[in-house]
C-alpha positions in Angstrom: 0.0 0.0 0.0 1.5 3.4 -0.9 1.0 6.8 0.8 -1.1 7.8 -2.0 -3.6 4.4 -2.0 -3.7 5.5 2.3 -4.8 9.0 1.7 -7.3 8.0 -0.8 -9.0 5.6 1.2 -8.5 7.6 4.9 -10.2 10.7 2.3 -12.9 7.8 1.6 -13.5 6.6 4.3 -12.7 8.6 7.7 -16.0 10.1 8.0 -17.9 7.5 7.5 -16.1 5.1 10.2 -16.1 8.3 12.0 -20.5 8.3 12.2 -20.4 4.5 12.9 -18.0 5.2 15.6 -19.8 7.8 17.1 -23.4 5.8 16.8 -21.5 2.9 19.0 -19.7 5.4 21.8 -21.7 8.4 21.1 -18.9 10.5 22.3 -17.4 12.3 19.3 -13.7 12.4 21.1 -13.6 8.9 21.7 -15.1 8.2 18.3 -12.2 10.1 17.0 -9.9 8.1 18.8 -11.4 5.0 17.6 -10.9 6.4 13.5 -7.2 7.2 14.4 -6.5 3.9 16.1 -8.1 1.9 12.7 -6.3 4.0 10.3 -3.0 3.8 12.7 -3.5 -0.4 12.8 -3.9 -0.4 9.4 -0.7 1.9 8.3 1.3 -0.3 10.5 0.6 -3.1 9.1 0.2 -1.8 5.8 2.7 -4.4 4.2 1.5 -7.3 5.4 -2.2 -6.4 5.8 -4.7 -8.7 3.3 -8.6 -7.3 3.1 -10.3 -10.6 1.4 -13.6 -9.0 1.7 -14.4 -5.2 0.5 -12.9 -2.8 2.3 -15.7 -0.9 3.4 -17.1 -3.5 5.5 -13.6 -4.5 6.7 -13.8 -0.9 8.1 -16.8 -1.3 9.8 -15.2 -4.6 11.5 -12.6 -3.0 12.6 -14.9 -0.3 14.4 -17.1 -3.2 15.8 -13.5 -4.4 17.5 -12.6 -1.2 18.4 -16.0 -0.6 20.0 -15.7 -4.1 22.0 -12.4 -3.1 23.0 -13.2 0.2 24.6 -16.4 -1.2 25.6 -14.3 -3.9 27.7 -11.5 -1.6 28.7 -14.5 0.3 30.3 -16.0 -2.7 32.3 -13.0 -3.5 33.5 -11.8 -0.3 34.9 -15.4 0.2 36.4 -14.4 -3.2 37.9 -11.3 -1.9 39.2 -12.6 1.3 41.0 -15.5 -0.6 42.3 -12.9 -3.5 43.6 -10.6 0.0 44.9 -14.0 1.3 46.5 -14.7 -2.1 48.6 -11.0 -2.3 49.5 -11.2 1.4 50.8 -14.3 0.9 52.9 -12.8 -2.4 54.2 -9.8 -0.2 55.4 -12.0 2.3 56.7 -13.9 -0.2 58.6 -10.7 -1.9 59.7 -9.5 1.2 61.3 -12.9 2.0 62.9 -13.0 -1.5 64.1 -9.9 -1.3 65.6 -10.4 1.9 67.2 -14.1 0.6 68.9 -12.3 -2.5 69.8 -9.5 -1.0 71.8 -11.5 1.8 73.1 -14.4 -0.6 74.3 -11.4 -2.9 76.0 -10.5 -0.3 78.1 -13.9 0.4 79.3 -14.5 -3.5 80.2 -10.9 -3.2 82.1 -11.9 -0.2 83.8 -15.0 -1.5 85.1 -13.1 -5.1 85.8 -11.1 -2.8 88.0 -14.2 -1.7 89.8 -15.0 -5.1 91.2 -14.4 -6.4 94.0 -11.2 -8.2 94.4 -11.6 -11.8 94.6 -14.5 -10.9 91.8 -11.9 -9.8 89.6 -9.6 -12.4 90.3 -12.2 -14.8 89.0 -12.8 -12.7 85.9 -9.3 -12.8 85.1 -8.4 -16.3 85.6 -11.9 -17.4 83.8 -11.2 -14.8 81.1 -8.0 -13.5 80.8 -5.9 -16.9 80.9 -8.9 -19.0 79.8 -8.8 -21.5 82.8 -12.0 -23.4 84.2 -14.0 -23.3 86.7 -12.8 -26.4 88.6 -8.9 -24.7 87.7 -9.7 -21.6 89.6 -11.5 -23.3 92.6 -8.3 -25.3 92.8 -6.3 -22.1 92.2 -8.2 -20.1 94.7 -9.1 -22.9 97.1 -12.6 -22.3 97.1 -16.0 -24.1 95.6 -16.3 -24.3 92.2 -20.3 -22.8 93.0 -18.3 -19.7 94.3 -16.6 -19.3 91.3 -19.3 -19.6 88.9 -21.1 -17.0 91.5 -19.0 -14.7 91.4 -18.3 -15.0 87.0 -22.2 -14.5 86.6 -22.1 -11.4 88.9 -18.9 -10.5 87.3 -20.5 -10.8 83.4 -23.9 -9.3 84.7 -22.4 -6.1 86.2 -20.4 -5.7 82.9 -23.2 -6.2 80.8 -25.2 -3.5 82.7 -22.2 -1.0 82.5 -21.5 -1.6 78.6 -25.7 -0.8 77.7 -25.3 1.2 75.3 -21.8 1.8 74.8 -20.9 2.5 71.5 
């Protein structure tokens, strides 16, 4: 293909691919860009480029392709913000999690604190080192019955005292 047979059929054709362009993207710019990109392709490949069927509706294949493409490009970038979006709001939540956590731990250690003391030695064993009941009668020497008194107070005073919070 010489410069001459290019110009000819980019005169030809341009506006015409331009108008099918434009009825696929309706955006003028990107219907432009579209025209530019099929005349670019085909200049590139211009030696090695064979059109077996007329040219005018290899045109309008190549803007049906160009069409799919941006049509795709634009899914998958709406993909991409919408995947950004979720991540951003799973960060925000993250933080805001973390922040009610750790603020909300030192109210239940602040109100621990409050109890009385053999109360909140039995909250922390049961708890705060995870033992049993029957560990922290042994621990403590006293009935297992005590100690399961004393966690049900223990749980009820802090579930009073945390109505409401947060």
């Amino acid at each position: 293909m010489t410069v001459q047979d290019f110009e000819k059929m980019y005169q030809e054709y341009a506006k015409k691919l331009f108008r099918v362009c434009l009825v696929f993207v309706k955006d003028e710019e990107v219907a432009s860009e579209m025209v530019q990109s099929i005349f670019c392709s085909i200049w590139e490949r211009r030696n090695t480029l064979k059109i077996e069927s007329s040219l005018e509706n290899y045109l309008y294949r190549c803007a049906k392709h160009q069409y799919y493409n941006f049509y795709r490009n634009i899914k998958t970038e709406e993909r991409h913000q919408e995947e950004y979006a979720k991540s951003q709001q799973k960060g925000e939540n993250t933080t805001e999690n973390t922040i009610l956590f750790t603020q909300t731990s030192e109210h239940i250690d602040q109100l621990v604190a409050r109890m009385p003391d053999k109360r909140r030695e039995v909250y922390k064993l049961s708890r705060q080192k995870g033992l049993t009941n029957k560990e922290i009668s042994q621990h403590l020497l006293i009935s297992e019955k005590t100690v399961k008194n004393h966690l049900t107070k223990s749980l009820a005073y802090l579930k009073v005292n945390l109505e409401g919070y947060g």
